[in-house]
C-alpha positions as CSV (number, residue, x, y, z in Angstrom):
1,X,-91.7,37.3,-183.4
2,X,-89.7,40.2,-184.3
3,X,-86.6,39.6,-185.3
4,X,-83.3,41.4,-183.7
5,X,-81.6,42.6,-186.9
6,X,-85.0,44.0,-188.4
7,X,-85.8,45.6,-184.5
8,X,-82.6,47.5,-184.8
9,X,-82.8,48.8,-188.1
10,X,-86.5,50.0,-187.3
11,X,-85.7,51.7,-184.0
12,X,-82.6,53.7,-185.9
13,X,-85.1,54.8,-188.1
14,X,-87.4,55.8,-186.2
15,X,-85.0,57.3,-184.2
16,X,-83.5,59.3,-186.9
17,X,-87.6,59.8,-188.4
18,X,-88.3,61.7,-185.0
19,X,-85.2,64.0,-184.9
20,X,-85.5,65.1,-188.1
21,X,-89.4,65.8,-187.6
22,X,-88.5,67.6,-184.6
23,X,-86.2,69.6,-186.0
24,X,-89.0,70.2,-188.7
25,X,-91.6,71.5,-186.5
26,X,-88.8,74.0,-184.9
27,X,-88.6,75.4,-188.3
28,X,-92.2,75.2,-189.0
29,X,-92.5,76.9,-185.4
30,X,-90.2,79.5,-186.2
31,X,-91.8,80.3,-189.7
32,X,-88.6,79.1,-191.4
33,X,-89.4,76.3,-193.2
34,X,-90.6,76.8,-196.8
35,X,-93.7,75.0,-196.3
36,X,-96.9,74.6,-193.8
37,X,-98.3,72.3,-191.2
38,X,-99.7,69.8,-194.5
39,X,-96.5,69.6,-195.5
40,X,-95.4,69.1,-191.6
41,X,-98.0,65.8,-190.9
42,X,-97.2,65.1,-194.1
43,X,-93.2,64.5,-193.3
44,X,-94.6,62.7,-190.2
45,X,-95.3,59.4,-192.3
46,X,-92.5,58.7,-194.4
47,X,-89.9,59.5,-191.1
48,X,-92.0,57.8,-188.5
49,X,-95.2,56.0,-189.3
50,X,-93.9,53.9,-192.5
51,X,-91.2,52.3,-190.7
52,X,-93.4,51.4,-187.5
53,X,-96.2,50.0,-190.1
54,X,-93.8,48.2,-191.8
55,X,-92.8,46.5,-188.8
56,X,-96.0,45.6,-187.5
57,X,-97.2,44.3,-190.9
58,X,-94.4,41.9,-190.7
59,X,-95.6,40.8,-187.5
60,X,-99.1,40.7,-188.6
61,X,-99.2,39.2,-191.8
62,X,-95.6,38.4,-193.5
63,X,-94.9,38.5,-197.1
64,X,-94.5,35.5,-199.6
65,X,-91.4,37.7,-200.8
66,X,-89.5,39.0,-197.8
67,X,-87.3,40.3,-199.9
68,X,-89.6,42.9,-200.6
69,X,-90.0,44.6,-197.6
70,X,-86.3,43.9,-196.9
71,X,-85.1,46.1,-199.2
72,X,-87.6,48.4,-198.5
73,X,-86.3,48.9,-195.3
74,X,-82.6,49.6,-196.2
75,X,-83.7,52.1,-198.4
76,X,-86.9,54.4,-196.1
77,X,-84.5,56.0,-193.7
78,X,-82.5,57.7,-197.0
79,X,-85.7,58.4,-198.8
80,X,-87.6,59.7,-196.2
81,X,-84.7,62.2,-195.8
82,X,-84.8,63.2,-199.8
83,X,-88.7,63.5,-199.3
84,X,-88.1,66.0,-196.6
85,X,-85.1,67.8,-198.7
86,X,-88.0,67.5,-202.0
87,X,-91.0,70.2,-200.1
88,X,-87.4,72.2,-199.3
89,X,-87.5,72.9,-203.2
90,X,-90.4,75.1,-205.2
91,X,-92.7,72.1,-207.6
92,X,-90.8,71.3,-210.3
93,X,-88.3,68.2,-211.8
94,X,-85.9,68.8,-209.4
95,X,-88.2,68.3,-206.0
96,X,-89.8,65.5,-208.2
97,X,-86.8,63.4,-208.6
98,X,-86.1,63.9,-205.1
99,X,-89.3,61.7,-204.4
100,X,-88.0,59.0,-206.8
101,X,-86.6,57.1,-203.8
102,X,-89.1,57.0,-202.0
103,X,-91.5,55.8,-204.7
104,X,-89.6,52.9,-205.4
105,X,-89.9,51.6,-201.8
106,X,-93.8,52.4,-201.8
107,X,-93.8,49.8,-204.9
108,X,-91.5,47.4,-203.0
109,X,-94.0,47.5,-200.4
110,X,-96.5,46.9,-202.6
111,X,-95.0,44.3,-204.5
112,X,-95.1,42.4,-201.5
113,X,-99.1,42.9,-200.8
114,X,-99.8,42.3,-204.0
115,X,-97.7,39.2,-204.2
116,X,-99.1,37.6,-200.8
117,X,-102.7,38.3,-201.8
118,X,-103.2,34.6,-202.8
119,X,-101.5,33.7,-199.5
120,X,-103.8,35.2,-197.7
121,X,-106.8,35.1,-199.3
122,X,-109.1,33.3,-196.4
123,X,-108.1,35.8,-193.8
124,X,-109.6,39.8,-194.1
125,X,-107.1,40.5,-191.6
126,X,-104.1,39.6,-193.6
127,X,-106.0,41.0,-196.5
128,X,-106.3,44.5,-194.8
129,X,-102.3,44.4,-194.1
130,X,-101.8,43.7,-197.8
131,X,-104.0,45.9,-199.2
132,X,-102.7,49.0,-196.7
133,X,-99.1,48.0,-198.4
134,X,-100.6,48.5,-201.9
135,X,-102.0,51.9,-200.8
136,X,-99.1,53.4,-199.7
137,X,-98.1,53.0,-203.4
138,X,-100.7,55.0,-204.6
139,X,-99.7,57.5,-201.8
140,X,-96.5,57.6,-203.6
141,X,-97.4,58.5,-207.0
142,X,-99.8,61.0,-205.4
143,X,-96.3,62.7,-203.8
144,X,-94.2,62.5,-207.3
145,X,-97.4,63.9,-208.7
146,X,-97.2,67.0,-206.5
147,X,-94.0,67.7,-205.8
148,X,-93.5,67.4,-210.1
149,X,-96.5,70.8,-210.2
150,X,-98.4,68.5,-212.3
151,X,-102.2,69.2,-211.6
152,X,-103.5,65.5,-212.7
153,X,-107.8,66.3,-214.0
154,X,-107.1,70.4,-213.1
155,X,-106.7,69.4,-209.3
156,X,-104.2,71.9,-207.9
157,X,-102.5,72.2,-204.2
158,X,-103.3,71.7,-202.2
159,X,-105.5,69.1,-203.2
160,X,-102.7,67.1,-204.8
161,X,-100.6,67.1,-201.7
162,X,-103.6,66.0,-199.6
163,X,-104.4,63.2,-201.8
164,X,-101.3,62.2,-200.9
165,X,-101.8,62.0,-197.3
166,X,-105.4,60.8,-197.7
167,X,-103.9,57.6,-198.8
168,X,-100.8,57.7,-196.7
169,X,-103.0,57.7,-193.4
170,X,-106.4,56.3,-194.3
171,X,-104.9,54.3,-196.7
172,X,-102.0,52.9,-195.5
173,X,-101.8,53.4,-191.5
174,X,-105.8,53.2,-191.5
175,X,-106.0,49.5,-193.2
176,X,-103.2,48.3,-191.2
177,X,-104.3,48.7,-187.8
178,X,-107.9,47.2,-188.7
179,X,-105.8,44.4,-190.6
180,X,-103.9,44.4,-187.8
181,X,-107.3,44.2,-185.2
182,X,-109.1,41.8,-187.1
183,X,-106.1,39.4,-187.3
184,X,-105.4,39.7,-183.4
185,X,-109.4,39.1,-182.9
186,X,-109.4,35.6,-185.4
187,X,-106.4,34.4,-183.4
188,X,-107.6,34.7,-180.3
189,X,-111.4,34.1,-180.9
190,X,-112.9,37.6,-180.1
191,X,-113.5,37.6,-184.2
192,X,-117.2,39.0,-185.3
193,X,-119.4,39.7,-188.3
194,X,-119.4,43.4,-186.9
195,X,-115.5,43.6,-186.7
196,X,-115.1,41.6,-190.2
197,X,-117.7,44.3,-191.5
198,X,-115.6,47.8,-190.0
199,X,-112.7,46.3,-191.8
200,X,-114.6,46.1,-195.2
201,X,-115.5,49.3,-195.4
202,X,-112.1,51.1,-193.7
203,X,-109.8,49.3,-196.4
204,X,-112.4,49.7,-199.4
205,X,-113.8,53.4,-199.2
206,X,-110.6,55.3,-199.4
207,X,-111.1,54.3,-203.2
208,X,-114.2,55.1,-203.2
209,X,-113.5,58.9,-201.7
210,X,-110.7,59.1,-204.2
211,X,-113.1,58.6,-206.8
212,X,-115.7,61.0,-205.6
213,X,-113.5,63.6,-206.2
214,X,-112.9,62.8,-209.4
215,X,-116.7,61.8,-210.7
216,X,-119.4,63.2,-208.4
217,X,-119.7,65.2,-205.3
218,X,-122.5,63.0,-204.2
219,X,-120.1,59.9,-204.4
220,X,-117.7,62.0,-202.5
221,X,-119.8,63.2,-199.7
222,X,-121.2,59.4,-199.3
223,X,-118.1,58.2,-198.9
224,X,-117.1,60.7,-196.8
225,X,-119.6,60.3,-194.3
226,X,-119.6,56.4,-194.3
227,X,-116.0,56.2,-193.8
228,X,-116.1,58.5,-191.2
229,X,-118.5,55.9,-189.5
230,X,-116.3,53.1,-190.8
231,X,-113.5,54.5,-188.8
232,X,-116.0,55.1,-185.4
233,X,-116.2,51.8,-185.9
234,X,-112.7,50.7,-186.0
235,X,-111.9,52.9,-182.9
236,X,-114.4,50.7,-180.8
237,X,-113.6,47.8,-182.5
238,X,-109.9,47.9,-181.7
239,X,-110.8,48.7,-177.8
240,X,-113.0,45.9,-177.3
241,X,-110.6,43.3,-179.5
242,X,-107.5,44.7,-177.3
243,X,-108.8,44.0,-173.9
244,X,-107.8,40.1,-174.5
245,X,-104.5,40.4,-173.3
246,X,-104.8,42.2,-169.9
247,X,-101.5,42.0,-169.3
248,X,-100.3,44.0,-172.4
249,X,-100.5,48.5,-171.9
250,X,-101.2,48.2,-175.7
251,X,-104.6,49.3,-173.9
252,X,-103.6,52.6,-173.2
253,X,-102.8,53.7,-176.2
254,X,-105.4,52.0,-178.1
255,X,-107.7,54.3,-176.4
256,X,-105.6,57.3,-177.1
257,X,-106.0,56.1,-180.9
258,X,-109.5,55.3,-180.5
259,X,-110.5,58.9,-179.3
260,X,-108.1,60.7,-181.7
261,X,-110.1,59.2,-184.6
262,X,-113.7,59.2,-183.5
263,X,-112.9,63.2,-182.9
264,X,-110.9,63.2,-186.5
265,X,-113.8,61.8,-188.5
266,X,-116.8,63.8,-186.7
267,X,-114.6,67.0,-187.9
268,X,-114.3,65.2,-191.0
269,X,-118.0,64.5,-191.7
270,X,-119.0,68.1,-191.1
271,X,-116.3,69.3,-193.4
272,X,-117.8,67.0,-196.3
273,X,-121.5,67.7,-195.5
274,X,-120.3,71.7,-195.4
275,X,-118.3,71.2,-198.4
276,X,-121.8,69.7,-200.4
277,X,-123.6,72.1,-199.1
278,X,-121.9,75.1,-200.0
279,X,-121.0,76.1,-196.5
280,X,-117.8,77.0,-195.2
281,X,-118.4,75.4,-191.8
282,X,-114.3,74.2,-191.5
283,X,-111.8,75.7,-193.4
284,X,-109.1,73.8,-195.3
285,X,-106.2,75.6,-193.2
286,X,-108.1,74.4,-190.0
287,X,-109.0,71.2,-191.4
288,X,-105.6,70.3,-192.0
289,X,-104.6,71.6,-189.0
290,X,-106.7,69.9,-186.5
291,X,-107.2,66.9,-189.2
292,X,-103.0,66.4,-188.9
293,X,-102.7,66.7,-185.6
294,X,-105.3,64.1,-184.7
295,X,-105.0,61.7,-187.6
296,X,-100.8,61.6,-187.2
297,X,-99.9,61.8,-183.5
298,X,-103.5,61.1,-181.9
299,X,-104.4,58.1,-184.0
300,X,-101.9,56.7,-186.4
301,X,-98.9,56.6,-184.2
302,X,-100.9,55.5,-180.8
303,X,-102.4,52.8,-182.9
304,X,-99.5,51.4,-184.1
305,X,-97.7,51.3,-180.2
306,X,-100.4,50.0,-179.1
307,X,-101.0,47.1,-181.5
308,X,-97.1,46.7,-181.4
309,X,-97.3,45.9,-178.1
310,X,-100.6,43.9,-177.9
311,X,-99.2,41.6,-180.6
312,X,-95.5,41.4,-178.4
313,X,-97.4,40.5,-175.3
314,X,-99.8,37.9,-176.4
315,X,-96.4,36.1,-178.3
316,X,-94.4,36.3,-175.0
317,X,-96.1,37.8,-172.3
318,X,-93.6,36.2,-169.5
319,X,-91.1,38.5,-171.0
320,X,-93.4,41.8,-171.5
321,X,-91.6,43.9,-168.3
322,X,-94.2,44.6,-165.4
323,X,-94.8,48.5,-165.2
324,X,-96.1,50.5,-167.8
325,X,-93.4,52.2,-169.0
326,X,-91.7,49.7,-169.5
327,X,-93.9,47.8,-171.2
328,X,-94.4,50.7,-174.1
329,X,-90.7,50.7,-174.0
330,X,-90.6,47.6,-175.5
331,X,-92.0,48.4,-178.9
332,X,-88.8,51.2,-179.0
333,X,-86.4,48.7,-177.9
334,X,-88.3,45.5,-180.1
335,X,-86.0,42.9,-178.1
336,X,-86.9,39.2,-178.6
């Protein structure tokens, strides 16, 4: 159950995460800010989606060290901020050290994945949750990397930058809500080979993209496309997993999610097969665009809600209120 003192921290940060992203999008808006909309659904994660993933992870599958992910709480809300101040500054040491911060509670996140591994070794779900936490890690280093100007094996920007948000959503955010599906479905018996199998290849081809880019345009394509179906998958699968508690909305916006993403990675497959082929079918400045928008506030964020809220009512549901509204107010409000 979620704890009170752990409910009120995350809703302060989240609360802070989406003023300070609103104020970001007024500047991007305006053309103001020194950066563009990557940059923008970039900021979204580390302000808004971290601490919401974190919170759900906890619910999901705890930590062996909850130390970890205490700590890693006290310090998000500061190093988000500094993350947004770094892409304030031009690439260089000084917008690097900026991202320092918020490295350290990537690897305190990670730390306590890693560590709970052996924990949770019989259960894919919990395996998913723990294996998102060690992603967001490599998102990290991926930030320090580009916000240093370093161009690790001659990649430039913004390829650098959207590595880092490759594993920050469809590392991180992606493996947690199938962690978090799969774990709902073998608790309340709706678990399946099919489900079990969507969540094998949504945690394990991220890697396997990653690599693409670095060894073979086949690989990369491959992976591209196969994730992409991966993640078709995951959008039915968390539908037809959600329906068991029907008195929980998490419903409603597991089907905002699930449409979000099954548009994101149809956009996401012709960009990969254009890519190979030589064909500029999307353009990076649209891909991103569109890409952002859905992945961010059309999948990521609905997901988490929604699985927030599924989780909250099958614990309790006597206590989840009666109308709708209400009921996704409970995942702001987090009250035992």
């Amino acid at each position: 159950m979620l704890k009170a003192d752990s409910a009120l921290s995350t809703r302060r940060s989240i609360t802070v995460g989406i003023i300070l992203w609103t104020a970001v999008l007024a500047a991007v808006a305006a053309q103001k800010a020194p950066f563009g909309i990557i940059e923008l659904f970039f900021l979204f994660v580390p302000l808004v989606i971290v601490p919401l993933g974190l919170e759900l992870g906890a619910v999901v599958a705890p930590v062996r060290f909850a130390w970890t992910l205490n700590w890693a709480r006290v310090l998000q809300p500061a190093s988000a901020v500094l993350v947004v101040a770094a892409f304030c500054l031009p690439p260089g040491w000084r917008a690097g050290t900026l991202t320092l911060p918020w490295l350290v509670v990537c690897f305190l996140v990670a730390l306590g994945g890693l560590s709970s591994l052996p924990k949770d070794s019989r259960s894919l779900g919990a395996i998913a949750v723990n294996i998102s936490r060690i992603d967001l890690l490599v998102a990290g280093a991926w930030l320090l990397l580009s916000r240093l100007g370093i161009q690790p094996l001659g990649f430039r920007e913004p390829i650098v930058l959207l590595t880092a948000v490759h594993f920050h959503y469809t590392g991180f955010a992606t493996a947690l809500l199938a962690g978090s599906m799969l774990e709902f479905a073998r608790r309340h018996d709706r678990d399946s080979r099919a489900c079990s199998a969507v969540v094998g290849v949504v945690i394990s081809l991220p890697f396997v993209l990653a690599a693409g880019f670095v060894f073979s345009p086949a690989l990369k394509v491959f992976a591209a496309v196969f994730l992409s179906a991966g993640l078709v998958g995951l959008a039915v699968a968390q539908l037809w997993v959600g329906r068991v508690v029907p008195r929980s909305s998490g419903g409603m916006f597991l089907w905002i999610s699930s449409g979000a993403v099954a548009v994101a990675m149809t956009l996401a497959g012709i960009y990969a097969i254009g890519e190979f082929l030589g064909r500029n079918w999307l353009p990076v400045p649209l891909m991103a665009a569109t890409h952002g928008l859905l992945n961010s506030l059309g999948f990521a964020l609905p997901g988490l809600v929604g699985w927030l809220v599924t989780w909250f009512g099958a614990e309790q549901p006597a206590k989840l209120p009666a109308t709708r509204f209400n009921k996704a107010a409970t995942v702001w409000f987090l009250q035992d």
